[in-house]
GUROKE-702944 format. One record per residue (C-alpha): residue number from 1; residue in three letters; x negated, y negated, z negated. Coordinates in steps of 0.1 Angstrom, whole numbers, plus 5000, padded with zeros to 4 digits. Layout:
! GUROKE-702944
  seq  type     X     Y     Z
  NUM   ala     X     Y     Z
...
//
This chain:
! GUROKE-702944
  seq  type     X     Y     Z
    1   unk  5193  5230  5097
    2   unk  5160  5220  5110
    3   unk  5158  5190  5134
    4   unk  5131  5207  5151
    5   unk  5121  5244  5151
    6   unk  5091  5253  5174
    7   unk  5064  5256  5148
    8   unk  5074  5219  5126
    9   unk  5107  5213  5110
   10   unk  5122  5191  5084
   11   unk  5147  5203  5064
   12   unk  5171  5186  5031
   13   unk  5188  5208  5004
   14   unk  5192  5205  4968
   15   unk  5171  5222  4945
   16   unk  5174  5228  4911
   17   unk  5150  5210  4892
   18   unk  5138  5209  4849
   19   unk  5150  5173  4844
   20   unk  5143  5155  4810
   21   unk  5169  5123  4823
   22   unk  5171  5086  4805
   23   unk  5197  5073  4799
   24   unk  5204  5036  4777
   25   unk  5203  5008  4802
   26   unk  5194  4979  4778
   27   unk  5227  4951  4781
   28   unk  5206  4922  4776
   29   unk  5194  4905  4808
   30   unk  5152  4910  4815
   31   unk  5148  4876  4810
   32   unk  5153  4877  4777
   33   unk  5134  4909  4767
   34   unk  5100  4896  4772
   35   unk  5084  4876  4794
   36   unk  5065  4902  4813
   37   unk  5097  4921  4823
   38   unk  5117  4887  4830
   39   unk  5100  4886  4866
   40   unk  5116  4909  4874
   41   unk  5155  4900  4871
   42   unk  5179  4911  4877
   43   unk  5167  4948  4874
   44   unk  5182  4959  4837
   45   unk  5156  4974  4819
   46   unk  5165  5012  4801
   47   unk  5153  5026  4771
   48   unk  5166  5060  4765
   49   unk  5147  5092  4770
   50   unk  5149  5129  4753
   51   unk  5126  5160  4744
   52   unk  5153  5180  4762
   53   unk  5151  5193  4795
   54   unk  5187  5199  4819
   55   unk  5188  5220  4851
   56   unk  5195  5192  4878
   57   unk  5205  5194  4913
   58   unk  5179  5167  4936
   59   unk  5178  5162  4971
   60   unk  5148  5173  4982
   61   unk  5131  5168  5022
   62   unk  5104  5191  5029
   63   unk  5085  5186  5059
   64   unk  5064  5219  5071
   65   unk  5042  5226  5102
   66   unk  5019  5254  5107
   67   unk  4991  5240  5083
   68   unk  5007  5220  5054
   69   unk  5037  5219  5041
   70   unk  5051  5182  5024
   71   unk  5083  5178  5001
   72   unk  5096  5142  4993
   73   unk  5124  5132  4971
   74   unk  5148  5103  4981
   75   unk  5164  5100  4948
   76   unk  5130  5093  4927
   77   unk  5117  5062  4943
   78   unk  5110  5084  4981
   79   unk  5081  5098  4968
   80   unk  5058  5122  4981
   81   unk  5069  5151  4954
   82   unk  5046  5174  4967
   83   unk  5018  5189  4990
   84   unk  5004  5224  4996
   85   unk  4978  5238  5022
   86   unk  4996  5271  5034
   87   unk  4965  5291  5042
   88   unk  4957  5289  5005
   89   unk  4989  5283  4990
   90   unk  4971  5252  4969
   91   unk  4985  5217  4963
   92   unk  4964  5192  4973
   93   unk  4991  5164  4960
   94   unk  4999  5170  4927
   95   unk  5031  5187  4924
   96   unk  5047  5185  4887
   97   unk  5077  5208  4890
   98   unk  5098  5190  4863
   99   unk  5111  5157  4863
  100   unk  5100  5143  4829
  101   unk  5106  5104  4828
  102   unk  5094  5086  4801
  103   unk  5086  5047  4795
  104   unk  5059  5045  4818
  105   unk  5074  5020  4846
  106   unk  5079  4983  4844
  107   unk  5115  4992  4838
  108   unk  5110  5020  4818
  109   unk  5115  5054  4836
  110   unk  5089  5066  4852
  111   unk  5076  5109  4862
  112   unk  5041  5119  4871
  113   unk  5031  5138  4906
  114   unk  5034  5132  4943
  115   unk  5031  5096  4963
  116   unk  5048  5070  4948
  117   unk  5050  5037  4971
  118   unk  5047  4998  4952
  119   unk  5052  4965  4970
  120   unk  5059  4935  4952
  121   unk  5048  4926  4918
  122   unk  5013  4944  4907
  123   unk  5028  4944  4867
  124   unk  5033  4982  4868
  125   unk  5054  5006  4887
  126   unk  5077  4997  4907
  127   unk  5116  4992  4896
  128   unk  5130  5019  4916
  129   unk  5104  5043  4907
  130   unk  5127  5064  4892
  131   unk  5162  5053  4914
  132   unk  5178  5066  4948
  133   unk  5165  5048  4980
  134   unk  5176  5047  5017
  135   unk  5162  5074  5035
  136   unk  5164  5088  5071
  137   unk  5151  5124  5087
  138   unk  5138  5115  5120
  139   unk  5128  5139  5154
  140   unk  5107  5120  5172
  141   unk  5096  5125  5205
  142   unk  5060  5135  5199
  143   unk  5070  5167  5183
  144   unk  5065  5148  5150
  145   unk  5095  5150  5125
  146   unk  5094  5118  5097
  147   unk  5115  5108  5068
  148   unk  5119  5076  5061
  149   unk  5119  5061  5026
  150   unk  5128  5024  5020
  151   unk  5150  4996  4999
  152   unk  5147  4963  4985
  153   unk  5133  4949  4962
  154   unk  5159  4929  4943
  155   unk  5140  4908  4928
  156   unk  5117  4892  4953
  157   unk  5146  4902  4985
  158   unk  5118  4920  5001
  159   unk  5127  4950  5019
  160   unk  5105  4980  5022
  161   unk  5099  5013  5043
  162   unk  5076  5038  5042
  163   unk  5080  5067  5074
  164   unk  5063  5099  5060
  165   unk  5049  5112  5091
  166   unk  5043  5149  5098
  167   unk  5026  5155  5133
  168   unk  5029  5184  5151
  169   unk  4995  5199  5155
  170   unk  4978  5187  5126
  171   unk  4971  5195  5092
  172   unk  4973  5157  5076
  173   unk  5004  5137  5069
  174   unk  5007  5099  5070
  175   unk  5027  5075  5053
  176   unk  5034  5046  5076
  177   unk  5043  5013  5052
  178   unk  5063  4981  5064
  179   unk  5071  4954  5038
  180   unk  5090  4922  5053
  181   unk  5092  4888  5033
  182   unk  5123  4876  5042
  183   unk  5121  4843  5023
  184   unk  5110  4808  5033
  185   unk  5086  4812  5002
  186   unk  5051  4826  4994
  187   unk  5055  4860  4970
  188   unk  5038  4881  4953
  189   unk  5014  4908  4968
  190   unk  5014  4940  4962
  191   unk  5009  4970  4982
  192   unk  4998  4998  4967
  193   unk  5002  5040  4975
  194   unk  4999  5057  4945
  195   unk  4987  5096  4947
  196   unk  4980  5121  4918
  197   unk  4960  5154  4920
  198   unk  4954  5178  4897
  199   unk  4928  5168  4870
  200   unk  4903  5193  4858
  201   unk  4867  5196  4847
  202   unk  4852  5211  4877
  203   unk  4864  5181  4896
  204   unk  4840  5154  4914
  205   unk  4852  5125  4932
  206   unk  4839  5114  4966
  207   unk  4847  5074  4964
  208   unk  4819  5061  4988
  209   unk  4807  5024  4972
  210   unk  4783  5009  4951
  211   unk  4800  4992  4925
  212   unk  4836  4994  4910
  213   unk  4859  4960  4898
  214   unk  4877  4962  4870
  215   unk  4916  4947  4872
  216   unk  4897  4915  4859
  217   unk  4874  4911  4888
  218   unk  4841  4924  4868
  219   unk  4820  4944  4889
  220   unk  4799  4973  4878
  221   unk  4775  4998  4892
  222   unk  4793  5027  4905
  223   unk  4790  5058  4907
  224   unk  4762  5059  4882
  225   unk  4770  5036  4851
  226   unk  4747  5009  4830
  227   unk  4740  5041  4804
  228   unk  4727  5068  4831
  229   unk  4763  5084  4834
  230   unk  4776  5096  4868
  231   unk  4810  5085  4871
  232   unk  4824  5104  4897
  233   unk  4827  5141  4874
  234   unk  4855  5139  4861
  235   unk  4845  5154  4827
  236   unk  4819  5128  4822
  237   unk  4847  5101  4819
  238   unk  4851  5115  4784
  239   unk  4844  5078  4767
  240   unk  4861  5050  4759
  241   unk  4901  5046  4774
  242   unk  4919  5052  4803
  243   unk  4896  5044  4835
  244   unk  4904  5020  4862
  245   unk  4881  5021  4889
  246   unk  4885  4999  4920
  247   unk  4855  5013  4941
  248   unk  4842  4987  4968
  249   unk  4812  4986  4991
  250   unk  4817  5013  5020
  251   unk  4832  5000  5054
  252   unk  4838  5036  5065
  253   unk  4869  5037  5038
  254   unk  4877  5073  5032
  255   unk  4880  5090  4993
  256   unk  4884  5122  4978
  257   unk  4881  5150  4954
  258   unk  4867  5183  4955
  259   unk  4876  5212  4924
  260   unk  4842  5233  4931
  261   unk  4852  5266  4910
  262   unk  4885  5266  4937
  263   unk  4864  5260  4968
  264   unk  4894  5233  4975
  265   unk  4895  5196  4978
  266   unk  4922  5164  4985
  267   unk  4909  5136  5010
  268   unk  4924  5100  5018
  269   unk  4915  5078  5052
  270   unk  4928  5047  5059
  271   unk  4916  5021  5084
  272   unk  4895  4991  5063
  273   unk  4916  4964  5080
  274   unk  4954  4979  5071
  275   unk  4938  4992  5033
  276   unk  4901  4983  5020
  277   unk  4911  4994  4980
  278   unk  4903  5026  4972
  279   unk  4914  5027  4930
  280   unk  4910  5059  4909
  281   unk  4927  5058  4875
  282   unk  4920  5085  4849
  283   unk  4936  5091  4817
  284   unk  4913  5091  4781
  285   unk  4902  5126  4777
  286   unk  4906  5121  4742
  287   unk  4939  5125  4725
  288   unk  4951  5093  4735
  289   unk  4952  5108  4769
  290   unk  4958  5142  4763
  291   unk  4997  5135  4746
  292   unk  5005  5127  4781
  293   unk  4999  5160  4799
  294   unk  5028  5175  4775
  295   unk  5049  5145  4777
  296   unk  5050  5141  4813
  297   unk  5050  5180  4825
  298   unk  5055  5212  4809
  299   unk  5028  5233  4827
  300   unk  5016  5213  4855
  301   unk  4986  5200  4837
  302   unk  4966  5170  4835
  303   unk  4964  5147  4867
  304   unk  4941  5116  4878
  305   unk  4954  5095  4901
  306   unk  4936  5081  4936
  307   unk  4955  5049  4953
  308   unk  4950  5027  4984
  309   unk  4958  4991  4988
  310   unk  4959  4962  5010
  311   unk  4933  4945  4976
  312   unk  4899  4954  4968
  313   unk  4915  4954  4933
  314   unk  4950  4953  4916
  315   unk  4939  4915  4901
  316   unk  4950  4909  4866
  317   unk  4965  4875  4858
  318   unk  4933  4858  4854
  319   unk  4912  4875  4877
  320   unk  4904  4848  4902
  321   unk  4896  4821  4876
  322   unk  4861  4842  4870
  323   unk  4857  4864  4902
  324   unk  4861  4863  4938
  325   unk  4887  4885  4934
  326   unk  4918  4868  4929
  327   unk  4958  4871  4936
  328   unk  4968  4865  4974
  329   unk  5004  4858  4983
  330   unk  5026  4873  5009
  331   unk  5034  4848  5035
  332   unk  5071  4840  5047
  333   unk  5090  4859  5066
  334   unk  5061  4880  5074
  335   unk  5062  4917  5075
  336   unk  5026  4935  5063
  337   unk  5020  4970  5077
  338   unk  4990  4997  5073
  339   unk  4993  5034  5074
  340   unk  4974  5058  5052
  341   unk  4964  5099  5060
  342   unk  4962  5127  5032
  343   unk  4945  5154  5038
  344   unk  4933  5187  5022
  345   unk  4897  5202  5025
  346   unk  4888  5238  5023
  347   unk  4855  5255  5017
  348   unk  4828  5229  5023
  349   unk  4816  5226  4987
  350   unk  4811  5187  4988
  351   unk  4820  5157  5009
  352   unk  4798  5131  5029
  353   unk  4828  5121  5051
  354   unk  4866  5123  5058
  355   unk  4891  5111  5080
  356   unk  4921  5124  5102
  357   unk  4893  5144  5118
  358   unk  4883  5162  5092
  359   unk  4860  5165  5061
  360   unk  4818  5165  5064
  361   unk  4798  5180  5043
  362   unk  4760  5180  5043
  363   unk  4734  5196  5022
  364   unk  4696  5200  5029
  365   unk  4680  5229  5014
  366   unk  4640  5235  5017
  367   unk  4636  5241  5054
  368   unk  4674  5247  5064
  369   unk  4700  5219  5070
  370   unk  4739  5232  5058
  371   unk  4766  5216  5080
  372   unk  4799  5221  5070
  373   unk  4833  5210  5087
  374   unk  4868  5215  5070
  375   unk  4890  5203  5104
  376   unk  4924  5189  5102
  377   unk  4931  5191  5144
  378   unk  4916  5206  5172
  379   unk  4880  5191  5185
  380   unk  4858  5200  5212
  381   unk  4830  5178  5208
  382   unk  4791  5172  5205
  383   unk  4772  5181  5170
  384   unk  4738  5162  5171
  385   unk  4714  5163  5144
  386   unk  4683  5134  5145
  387   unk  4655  5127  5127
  388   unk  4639  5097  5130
  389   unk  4663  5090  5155
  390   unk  4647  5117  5175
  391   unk  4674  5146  5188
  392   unk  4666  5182  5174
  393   unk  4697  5198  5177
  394   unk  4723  5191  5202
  395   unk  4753  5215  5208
  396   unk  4789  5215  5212
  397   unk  4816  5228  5188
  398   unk  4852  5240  5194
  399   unk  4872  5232  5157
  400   unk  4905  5244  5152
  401   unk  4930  5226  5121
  402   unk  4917  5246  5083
  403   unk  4893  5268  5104
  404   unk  4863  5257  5083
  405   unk  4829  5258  5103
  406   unk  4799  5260  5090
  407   unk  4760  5264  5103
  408   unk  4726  5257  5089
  409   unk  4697  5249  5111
  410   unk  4662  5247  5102
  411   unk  4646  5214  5104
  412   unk  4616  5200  5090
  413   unk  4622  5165  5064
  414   unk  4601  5144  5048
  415   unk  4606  5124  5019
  416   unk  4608  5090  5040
  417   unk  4622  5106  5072
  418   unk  4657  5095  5082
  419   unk  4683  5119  5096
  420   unk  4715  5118  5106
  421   unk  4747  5141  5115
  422   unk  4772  5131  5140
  423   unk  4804  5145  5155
  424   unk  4813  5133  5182
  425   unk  4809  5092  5184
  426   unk  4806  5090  5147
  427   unk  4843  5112  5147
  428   unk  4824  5126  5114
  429   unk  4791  5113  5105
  430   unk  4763  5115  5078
  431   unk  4733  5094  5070
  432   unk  4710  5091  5040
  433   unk  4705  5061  5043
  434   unk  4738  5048  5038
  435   unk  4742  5027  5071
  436   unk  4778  5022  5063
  437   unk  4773  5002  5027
  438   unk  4782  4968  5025
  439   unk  4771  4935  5009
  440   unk  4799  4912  5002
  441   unk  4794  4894  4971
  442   unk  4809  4909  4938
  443   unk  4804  4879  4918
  444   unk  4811  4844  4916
  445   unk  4781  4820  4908
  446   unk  4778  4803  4869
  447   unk  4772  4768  4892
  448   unk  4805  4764  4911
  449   unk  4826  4772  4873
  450   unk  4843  4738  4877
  451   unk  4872  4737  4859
  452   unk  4879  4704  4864
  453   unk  4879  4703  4904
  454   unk  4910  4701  4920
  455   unk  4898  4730  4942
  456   unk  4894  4748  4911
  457   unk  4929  4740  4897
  458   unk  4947  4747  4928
  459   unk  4928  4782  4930
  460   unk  4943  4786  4890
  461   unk  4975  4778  4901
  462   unk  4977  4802  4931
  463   unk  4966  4830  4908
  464   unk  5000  4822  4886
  465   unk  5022  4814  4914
  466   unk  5014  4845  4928
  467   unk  5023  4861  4897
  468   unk  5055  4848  4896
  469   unk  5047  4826  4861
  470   unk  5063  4797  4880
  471   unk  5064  4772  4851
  472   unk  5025  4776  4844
  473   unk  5018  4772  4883
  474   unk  5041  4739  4885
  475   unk  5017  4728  4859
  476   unk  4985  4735  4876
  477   unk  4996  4718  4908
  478   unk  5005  4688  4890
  479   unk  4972  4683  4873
  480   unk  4948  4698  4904
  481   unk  4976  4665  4925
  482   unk  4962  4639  4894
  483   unk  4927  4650  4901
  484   unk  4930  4646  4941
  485   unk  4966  4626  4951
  486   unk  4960  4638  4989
  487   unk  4956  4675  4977
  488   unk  4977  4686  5008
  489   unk  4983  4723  4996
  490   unk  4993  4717  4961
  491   unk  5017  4692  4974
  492   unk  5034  4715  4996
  493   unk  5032  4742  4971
  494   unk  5049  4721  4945
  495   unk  5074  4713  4977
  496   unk  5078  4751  4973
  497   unk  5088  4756  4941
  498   unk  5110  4729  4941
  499   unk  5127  4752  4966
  500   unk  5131  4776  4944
  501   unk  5149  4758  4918
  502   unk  5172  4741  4942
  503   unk  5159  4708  4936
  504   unk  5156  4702  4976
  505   unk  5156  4665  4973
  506   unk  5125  4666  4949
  507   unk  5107  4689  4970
  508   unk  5114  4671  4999
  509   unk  5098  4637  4981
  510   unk  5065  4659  4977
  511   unk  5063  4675  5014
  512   unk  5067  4637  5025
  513   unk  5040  4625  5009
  514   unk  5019  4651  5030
  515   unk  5032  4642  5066
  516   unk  5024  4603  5052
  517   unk  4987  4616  5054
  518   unk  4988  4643  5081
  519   unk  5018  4646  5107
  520   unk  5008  4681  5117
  521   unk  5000  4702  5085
  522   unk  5015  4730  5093
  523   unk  5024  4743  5056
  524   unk  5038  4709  5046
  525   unk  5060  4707  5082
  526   unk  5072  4742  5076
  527   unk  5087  4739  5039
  528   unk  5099  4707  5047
  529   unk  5119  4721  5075
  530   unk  5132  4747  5050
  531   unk  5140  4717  5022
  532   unk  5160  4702  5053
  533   unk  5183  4732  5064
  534   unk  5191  4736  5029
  535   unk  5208  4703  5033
  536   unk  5225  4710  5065
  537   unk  5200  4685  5080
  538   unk  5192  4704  5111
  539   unk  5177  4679  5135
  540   unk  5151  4673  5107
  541   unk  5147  4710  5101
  542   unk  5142  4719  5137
  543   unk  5114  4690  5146
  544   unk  5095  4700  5113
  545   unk  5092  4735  5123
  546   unk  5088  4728  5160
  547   unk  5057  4708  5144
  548   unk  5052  4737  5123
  549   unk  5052  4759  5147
  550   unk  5020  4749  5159
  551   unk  5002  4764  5130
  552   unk  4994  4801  5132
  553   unk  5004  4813  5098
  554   unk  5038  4798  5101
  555   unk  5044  4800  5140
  556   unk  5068  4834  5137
  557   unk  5083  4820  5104
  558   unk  5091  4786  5121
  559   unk  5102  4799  5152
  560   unk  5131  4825  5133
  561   unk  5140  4791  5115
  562   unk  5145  4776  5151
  563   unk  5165  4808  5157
  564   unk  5186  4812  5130
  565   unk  5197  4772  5132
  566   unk  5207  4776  5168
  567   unk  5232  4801  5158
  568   unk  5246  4777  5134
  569   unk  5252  4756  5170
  570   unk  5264  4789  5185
  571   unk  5239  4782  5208
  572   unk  5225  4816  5216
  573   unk  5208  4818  5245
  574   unk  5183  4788  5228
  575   unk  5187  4818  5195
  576   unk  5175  4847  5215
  577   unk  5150  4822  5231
  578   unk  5135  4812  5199
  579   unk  5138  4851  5183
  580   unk  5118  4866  5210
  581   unk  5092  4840  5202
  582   unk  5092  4851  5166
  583   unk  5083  4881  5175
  584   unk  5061  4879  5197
  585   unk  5035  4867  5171
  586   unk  5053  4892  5146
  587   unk  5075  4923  5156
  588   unk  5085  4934  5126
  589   unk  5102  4899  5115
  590   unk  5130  4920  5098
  591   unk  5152  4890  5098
  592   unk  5148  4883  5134
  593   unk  5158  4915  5142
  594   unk  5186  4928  5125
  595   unk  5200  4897  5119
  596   unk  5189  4867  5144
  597   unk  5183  4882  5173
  598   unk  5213  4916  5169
  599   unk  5246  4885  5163
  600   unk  5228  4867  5196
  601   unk  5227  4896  5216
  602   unk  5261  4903  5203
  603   unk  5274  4871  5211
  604   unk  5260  4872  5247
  605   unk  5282  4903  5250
  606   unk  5250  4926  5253
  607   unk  5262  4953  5226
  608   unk  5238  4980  5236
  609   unk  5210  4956  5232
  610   unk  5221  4949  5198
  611   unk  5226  4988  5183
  612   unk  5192  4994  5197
  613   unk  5176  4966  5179
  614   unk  5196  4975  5149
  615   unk  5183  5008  5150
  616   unk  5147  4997  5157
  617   unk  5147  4982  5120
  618   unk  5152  5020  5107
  619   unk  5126  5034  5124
  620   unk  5096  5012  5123
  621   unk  5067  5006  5126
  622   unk  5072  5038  5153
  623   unk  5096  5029  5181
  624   unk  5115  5053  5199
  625   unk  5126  5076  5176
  626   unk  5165  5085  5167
  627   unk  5181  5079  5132
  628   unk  5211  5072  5116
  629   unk  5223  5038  5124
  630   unk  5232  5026  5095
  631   unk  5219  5027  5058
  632   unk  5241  5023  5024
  633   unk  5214  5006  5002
  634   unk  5218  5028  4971
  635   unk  5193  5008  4953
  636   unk  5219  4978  4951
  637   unk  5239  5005  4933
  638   unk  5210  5011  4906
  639   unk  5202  4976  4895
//
């Protein structure tokens, strides 16, 4: 039954689904398969597929309001199966309508279509790509109905949650992502929503930038390459191999598509701070490319696929040694959000601009300019049109969600005149002058190449820390700590991974040699007071993150420390003290909250307190909403 019925519902049932399963979990442990797939124990890695397809029965969720209609599937990943524009009936998230796995995914099984959802290790798809996941249907109090996707990640401990959101009035869906580090330790980073649409020769791509990086940090002109070829048809990609394109240099942050024989188009916005990558990833259009359409779908087609991230670009191993765009790390026990709309776009023949608004299009033809508007919610706003930042036109609009508008009026341009369209305060907005381009640098200058600097080798070392390649990292700390002894931040990262092997002693010996030259470095103070708790020395662990503390990257992470060792004293009101701190400065510290701050509460005989904290974890980053209070972590059943 639907959880809410007054034009929106959410609904589950099983369907059944074409399903070509795998099958063969491989017995030998990933660590000694290869190297690559060894970061990621203790998955087991599977190797059997088939030609044959089976009717299967899948859960499927389908969200539906009056304007689009969104299907997910908890038992592949959570992904986004599906989207479809009901006034047209057309998918605007590529829906394959068989589940076709084949060795795509760093484990192995991996099917086209949908939204998938990666955090963790940027080395492929993620492990449970192709596994069950937690998931919750949700009524909240907005008129909104969510599901809520999530696990963890067993080989990092992360945990993960993605709320696909379905508002009310609206013809856009979001998915809301949270991704807690609930280690002491820096991980890898990688947060990516991955999106296909339907790939065809009438389709052009909307990415707004300049210049596009490659996974190894080597920018090039974009959308127009080095040999005169416009990039963003897709039928002019017919060169070379499959296309990455990380396109970078608009602040304004939105992408899309647009199929011009169907009159129909997909669009993307995110906000620049929560997601400034915008990748699109095309198959060869040769045969090497072409053997995938059949061995991924049976009549779905060909599909490119168009991702958001918290990167400019998913960095290859090496890609900060030679670009300024290199690995970052995900801090402890720190929780990362951003949210990300999808959109469809009906009748406006091109795209200038898109966003939860709607999308812009803009043409000028001889003496008449063509305004058209695809809206995704109502507006009643101003439409000014200025040239030379002089007014000429000046009216208001009433938009309705998929009621496309569209006017031409006649104005007079010059070669050199600028003009400009705006909704609203910039709601949707053109120039041709691209005011919203930016300049940040795209490459890294021949004269600070210094291999030999300790900066240098500590940067090297990040890049393979980050990349799990521990060994290699311990290396580069060592040699960037023989060029500079007093290297603070190698010194506490080799503290670190002495942490991770259980050496706690050794580590210790290295964080020491920090404080010796600077009492308050936060980073050095904070994995200290880790080293120290691991030896039941909690006086020492508590004044090293107290001192810790201090230091903004680590002040939530230091005070759940503080937190978690008072409840080893049973003292909780100092706990729920020191919890509240932690998230103050984060609120979605997982550990904090459903552990820390829920057995403190508990203990101070506030049981109500406790459920609804334990509940808040379901449910974030929205609070207030009602779900099932308690999850059954399936993917520690699919290992």
């Amino acid at each position: 039954m639907p959880l809410y019925a007054q034009n929106i519902s959410i609904t589950e049932e099983l369907q059944t689904i074409k399903t070509y399963p795998f099958s063969d979990y491989n017995p030998l442990p990933a660590m000694v398969i290869s190297k690559k797939v060894s970061l990621f124990y203790p998955y087991s890695m599977i190797d059997g597929y088939t030609d044959k397809g089976i009717n299967k029965k899948w859960k499927v969720v389908t969200l539906e309001n009056d304007f689009i209609n969104v299907t997910v599937l908890p038992e592949v990943g959570g992904k986004v199966m599906g989207a479809i524009e009901k006034s047209t009936g057309k998918e605007f998230i590529y829906l394959n309508h068989v589940m076709k796995f084949r060795a795509i995914g760093i484990r192995g099984p991996w099917t086209s279509g949908g939204i998938e959802h990666n955090f963790g290790l940027d080395l492929g798809h993620a492990p449970w790509a192709a596994g069950p996941v937690d998931y919750s249907l949700i009524n909240n109090p907005d008129g909104s109905v969510s599901c809520v996707v999530g696990g963890l990640d067993l080989a990092s401990r992360s945990e993960w949650r993605v709320k696909i959101n379905l508002p009310k009035n609206k013809a856009y869906f979001e998915t809301e992502a949270l991704w807690f580090n609930p280690l002491p330790l820096h991980q890898a980073y990688l947060s990516w929503e991955n999106a296909a649409f339907k790939a065809s020769d009438d389709l052009q791509f909307y990415f707004p930038g300049n210049y596009h990086i490659g996974h190894d940090g080597l920018a090039s002109p974009w959308p127009i390459d080095s040999k005169g070829r416009d990039l963003s048809l897709y039928k002019n990609n017919n060169f070379g191999e499959s296309k990455s394109y990380h396109v970078v240099g608009n602040y304004r942050n939105w992408l899309g598509g647009y199929w011009k024989n169907s009159s129909f188009g997909f669009g993307h916005w995110s906000s620049y701070s929560d997601a400034p990558g915008k990748k699109l990833w095309i198959w060869s259009l040769d045969r090497q490319g072409a053997i995938w359409e059949d061995l991924l779908t049976d009549k779905d087609g060909q599909y490119i696929e168009a991702q958001s991230g918290v990167k400019l670009n998913q960095a290859a191993e090496r890609s900060g040694y030679y670009s300024p765009f290199r690995q970052l790390s995900h801090k402890p026990l720190y929780s990362e959000t951003k949210t990300d709309y999808w959109f469809p776009v009906k009748e406006t023949g091109a795209m200038v601009d898109a966003n939860t608004y709607g999308s812009l299009n803009v043409v000028f033809i001889k003496d008449s300019l063509f305004v058209t508007v695809s809206p995704l919610q109502e507006m009643k706003d101003s439409l000014v049109i200025k040239v030379n930042n002089n007014s000429l036109f000046s009216e208001e609009v009433n938009l309705k969600p998929m009621k496309t508008f569209s006017h031409s009026y006649r104005v007079a341009i010059n070669a050199n005149d600028s003009f400009t369209v705006n909704l609203g305060n910039k709601k949707l907005f053109y120039s041709n002058r691209n005011e919203s381009l930016i300049t940040r640098p795209e490459r890294s200058n021949d004269s600070i190449k210094d291999f030999n600097s300790g900066k240098r080798l500590f940067r090297m070392a990040e890049e393979q820390n980050a990349m799990r390649n521990f060994n290699e990292a311990m290396e580069l700390y060592e040699q960037c700590i023989k060029k500079e002894p007093t290297h603070n931040e190698a010194l506490a990262r080799i503290a670190e991974l002495y942490y991770r092997m259980g050496e706690y002693g050794k580590g210790i010996s290295y964080a020491r040699q920090v404080l010796e030259f600077s009492t308050y470095d936060g980073a050095a103070n904070y994995i200290y007071g880790a080293l120290q708790d691991k030896l039941n020395k909690l006086d020492e662990a508590e004044e090293a993150f107290s001192i810790a503390s201090r230091t903004m990257e680590f002040r939530s992470a230091a005070y759940a420390q503080i937190a978690a060792i008072e409840l080893k004293r049973k003292n909780f009101e100092q706990a729920v003290i020191y919890a509240n701190r932690s998230l103050d400065y984060n609120k979605y510290n997982l550990t904090v909250i459903s552990v820390d701050y829920a057995k403190a509460l508990l203990n101070n005989k506030k049981p109500k307190e406790c459920i609804d904290v334990l509940n808040k974890t379901l449910i974030l980053p929205q609070e207030g909403a009602k779900a099932t209070p308690y999850l059954k972590w399936p993917t520690l059943q699919w290992r």
